[in-house]
N, C-alpha and C positions, 0 to 999 in steps of 0.2 A: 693837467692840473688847472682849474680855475680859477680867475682872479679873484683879490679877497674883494670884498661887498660892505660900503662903507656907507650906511644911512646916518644921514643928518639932518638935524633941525628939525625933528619929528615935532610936532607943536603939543602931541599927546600919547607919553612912550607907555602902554598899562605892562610892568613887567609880571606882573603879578609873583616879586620874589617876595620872600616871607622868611623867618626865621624860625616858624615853624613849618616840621617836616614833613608831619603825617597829612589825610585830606582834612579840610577844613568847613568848620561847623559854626553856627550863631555869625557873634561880630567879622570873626577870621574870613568870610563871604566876601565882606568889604573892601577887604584889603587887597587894592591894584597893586601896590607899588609905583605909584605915579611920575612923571618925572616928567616936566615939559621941557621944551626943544632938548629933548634926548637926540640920542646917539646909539648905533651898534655897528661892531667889527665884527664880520663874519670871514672866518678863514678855516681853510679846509675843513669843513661840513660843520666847525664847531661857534659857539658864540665866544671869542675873543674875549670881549668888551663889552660893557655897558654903562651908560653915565650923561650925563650933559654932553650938550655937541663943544662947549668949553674941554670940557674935561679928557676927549677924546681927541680933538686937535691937540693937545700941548702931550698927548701920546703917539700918533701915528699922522703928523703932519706931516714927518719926514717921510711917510712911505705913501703919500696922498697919491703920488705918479702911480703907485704900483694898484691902485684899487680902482673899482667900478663905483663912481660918489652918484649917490641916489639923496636928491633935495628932500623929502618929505615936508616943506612947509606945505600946512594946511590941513594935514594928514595925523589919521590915528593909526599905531602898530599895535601890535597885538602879538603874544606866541602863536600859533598856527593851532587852529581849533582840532581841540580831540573826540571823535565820536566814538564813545565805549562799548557800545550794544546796538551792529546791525546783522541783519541775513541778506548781505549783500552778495552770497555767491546762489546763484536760482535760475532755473530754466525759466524761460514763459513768462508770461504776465494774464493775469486779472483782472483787465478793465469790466467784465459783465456784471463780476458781482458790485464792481462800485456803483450801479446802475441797481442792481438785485437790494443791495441793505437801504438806497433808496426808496425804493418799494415797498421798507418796511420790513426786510429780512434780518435776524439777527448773526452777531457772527458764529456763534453756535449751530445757529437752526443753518447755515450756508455749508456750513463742516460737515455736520451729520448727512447733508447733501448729496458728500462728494464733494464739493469745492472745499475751500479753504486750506490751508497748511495740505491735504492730499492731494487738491487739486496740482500744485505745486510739487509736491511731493512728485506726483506720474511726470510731469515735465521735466524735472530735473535729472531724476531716473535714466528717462529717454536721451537727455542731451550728452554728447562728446564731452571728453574734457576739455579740449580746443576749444567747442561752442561757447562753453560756461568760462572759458578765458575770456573772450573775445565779447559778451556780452556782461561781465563782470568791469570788463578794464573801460567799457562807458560809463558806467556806474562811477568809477573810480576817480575818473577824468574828472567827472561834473563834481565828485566830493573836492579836489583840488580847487577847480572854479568856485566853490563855495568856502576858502579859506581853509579845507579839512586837510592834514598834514599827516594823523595818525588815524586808522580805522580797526574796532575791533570787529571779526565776522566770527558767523555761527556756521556750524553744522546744522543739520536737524531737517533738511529738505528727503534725504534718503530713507532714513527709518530703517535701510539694511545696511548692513556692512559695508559692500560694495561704493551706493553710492553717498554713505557719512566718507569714508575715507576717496572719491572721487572730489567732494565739496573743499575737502583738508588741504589734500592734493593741490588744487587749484590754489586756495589760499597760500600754502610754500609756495608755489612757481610764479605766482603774482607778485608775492613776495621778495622774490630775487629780481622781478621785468618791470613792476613800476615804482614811479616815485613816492607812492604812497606805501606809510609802513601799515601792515597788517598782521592784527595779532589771534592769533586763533584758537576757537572756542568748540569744543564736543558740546554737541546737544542731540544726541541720542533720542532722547526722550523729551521731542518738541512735539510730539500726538504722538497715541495710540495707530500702531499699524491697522488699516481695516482687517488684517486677520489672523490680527490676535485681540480683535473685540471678543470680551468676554473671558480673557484669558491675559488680565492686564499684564500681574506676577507673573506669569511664564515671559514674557516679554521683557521685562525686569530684569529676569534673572539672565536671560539672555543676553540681554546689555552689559549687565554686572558681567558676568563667567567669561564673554567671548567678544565684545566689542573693546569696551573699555582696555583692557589688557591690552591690545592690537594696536588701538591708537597710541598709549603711553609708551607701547616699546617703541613702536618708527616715531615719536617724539613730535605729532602729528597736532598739538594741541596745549594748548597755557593751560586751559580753567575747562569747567565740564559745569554745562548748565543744565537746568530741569522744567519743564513747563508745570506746576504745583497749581491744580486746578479741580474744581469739581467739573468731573467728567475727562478730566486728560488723569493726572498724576495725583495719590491722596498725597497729603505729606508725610504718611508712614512711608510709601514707596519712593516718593524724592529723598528723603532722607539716607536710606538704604542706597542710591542712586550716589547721593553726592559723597556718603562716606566712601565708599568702594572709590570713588574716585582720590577720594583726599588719600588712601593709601598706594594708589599709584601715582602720586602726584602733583593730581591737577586740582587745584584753586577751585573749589566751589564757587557758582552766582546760581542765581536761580529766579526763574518769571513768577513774579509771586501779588498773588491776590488783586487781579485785574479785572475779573469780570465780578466777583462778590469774595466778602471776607474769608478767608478759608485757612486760617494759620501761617500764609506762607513767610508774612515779614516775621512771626515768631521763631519761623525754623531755620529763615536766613541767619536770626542770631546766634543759634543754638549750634549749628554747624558752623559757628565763624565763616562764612563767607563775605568772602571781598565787598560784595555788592548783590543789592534785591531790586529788579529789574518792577519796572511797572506801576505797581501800589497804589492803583487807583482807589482802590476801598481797603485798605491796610485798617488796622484796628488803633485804638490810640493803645492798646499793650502792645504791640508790636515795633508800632514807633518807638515806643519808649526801649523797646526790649535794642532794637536797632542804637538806638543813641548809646545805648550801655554798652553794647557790641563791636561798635565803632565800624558796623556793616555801611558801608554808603549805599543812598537810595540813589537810585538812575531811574528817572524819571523823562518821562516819552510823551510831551503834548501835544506833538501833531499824531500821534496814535490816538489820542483822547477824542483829538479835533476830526480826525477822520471816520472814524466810530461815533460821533457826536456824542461822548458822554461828559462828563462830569471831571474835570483834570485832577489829577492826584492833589493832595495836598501839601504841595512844595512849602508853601509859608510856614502851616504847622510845623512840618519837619524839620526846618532849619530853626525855629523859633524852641522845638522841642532840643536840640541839642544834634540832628542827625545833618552831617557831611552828603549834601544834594550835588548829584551829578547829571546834564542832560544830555540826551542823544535822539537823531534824528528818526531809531529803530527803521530804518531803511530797509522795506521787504516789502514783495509784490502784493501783500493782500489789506494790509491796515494802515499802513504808512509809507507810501511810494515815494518818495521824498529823499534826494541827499542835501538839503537845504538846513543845516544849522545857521547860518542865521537866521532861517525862518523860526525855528526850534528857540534861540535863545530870544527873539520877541514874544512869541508864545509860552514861555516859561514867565515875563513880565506881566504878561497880560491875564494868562489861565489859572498861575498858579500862586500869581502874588510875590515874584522874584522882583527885587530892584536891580536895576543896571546893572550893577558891580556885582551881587550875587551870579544873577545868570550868567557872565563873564567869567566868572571863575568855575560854575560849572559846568562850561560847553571848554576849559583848559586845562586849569588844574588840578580840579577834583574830578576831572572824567581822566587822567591820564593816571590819578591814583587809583580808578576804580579798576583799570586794567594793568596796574603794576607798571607803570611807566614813568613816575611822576621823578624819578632819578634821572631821566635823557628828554622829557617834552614838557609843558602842561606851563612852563614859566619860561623868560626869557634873563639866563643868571648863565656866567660863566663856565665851562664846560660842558654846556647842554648842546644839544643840537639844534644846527642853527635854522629851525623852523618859524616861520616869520608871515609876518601878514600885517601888506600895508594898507590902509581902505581908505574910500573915498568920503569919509566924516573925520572931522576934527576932532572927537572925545567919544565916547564908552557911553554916554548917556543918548550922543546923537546916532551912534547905532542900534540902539535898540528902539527911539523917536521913532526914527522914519523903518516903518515895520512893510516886511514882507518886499525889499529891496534886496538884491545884489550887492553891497557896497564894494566888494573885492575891487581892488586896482590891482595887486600886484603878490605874488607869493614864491617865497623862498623855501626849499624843502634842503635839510642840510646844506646850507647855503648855494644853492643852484637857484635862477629863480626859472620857476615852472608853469606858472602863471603872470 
């Protein structure tokens, strides 16, 4: 049993607690919860307490011997950053093509290749489940050193059976071996197999009749995403994709309208799904249809940055009324990266987020985009005691000084990990 974990004198506590429950859209972005020379009691994995370091001496002074007291003057806390949307489980890497879209390759013209998402695809295939442990749990590591405490991962490396549920697999057994929580995602339909080019619907259907089903029975999977793209998935066939899923269970999200507009933020709405990944070129009916939907957008601007195009339009969306969520999209071909903080300066900078916006969507709107926002995403009584101390004094000076580390220190269910 570990000792409880008693920070004080935090000089900048952001809980971001709220009194509303669902994610949060417009002004609701704002709201830290602020509290300076705060205080939190972490005991057995949960948050105790939170409040003034007043308010929290004249409760647990008497039990001050029995705890581990961490000073935090000088220091900002934070809930433990949630990233909702990576394909963190992958064989191989792709450094040639970062060298290749260089050159002037697009990421389509790289795909039809043979590289891209297949490239990936053949390595992951090839790899042990052991391998893809064992090269997942660096991945893993470095999201902790970066303040990440909850991670959501995808399927969609295999394209067969075999290795979509090898990728699942991996995520459960990572799941019970590291400290990081992992929530997981069926993405079947992340590319067209090269052989059932030409033959998208039989592919489809085979998803739908004999994949889908497998993974919902061994309980393999939260949510079932769709890549909705001209040249991958129309939105007739994600549709068909996400419903088939919603009746065995799983939570539609879906990668929607990244490379040009193609309906996918209108059909996020239309299927109620959680969350519409991407949305570089979203429509402003879509937006709109979103805000009415209460779909949150997750939005990926070092996937922008790394693709060098043009970043989603964060500011519209949250100024239209849509709940913005970001994530680091951590995958070997467009966004290699487990750096949310670098993520939440780049949502400041690319997409027009203030301080406190981006802060609430690298916590507590990315823990509601994966159903989490009940156990992470804020630091409030009962939750898990996921914590993150850093080396800036306030929420505006972390996102100042950009493309820094600031981490000092992190707590995952009150254990500290980092």
């Amino acid at each position: 049993m570990t000792k409880p974990v008693w920070i004080k004198h935090i000089t900048q506590l952001a809980t971001l607690a709220s009194e509303m429950k669902g994610p949060r859209a417009k002004e609701a972005m704002s709201e830290l919860g602020l509290i300076e020379d705060g205080s939190l009691w972490l005991e057995d994995g949960i948050i105790q307490a939170v409040g003034t370091s007043t308010e929290l001496e004249n409760l647990y002074e008497a039990r001050a011997h029995e705890a581990e007291i961490i000073d935090a003057t000088g220091h900002l806390v934070t809930p433990g950053l949630v990233d909702p949307h990576t394909h963190v489980v992958y064989g191989g890497s792709r450094e040639r093509e970062f060298e290749m879209r260089l050159e002037g390759a697009t990421y389509m013209e790289i795909m039809n290749a043979g590289g891209g998402i297949h490239a990936t695809t053949r390595m992951t295939r090839e790899a042990t489940e052991e391998e893809l442990i064992e090269q997942t749990t660096k991945r893993l590591n470095s999201f902790l050193q970066h303040g990440v405490t909850t991670v959501e991962g995808k399927s969609g490396y295999g394209m067969n059976l075999e290795t979509e549920l090898k990728q699942l697999r991996v995520m459960k057994k990572l799941q019970d071996a590291h400290a990081i929580d992992l929530v997981p995602t069926f993405m079947g339909a992340h590319a067209v197999p090269p052989d059932f080019k030409g033959r998208e619907d039989e592919f489809v259907d085979y998803l739908i009749d004999y994949m889908l089903p497998i993974v919902a029975e061994e309980n393999l999977a939260e949510f079932n995403d769709v890549f909705c793209e001209k040249g991958v998935y129309t939105p007739e066939q994600s549709e068909r994709i996400l419903e088939a899923g919603k009746k065995l269970g799983l939570t539609p999200k879906i990668h929607a309208d990244e490379i040009e507009p193609y309906g996918g933020a209108e059909l996020a709405a239309k299927v109620g799904a959680i969350s519409a990944e991407h949305l570089l070129k979203a429509s402003d009916e879509g937006i709109q249809a979103m805000a009415t939907s209460g779909t949150i957008a997750c939005l990926l601007p070092a996937t922008a940055l790394y693709l060098r195009e043009q970043a989603a339009a964060g500011r519209k969306m949250i100024d239209s009324g849509v709940a913005v969520a970001i994530s680091t999209d951590c995958n070997p071909g467009s966004s290699p990266t487990t750096s949310m903080p670098l993520v939440m300066n780049l949502a400041c900078i690319s997409m027009r987020l203030t301080p406190a916006e981006s802060l609430t969507a690298a916590t507590y709107n990315a823990a509601c985009a994966i159903n989490r926002q009940d156990q992470v995403g804020s630091l409030e009584v009962g939750k898990k005691a996921d914590v993150v101390l850093w080396n800036v004094k306030s929420y505006q000076e972390l996102q100042y000084l950009f493309g820094v580390n600031h981490v000092k220190s992190v707590w995952k269910k009150g254990v500290q990990v980092v």
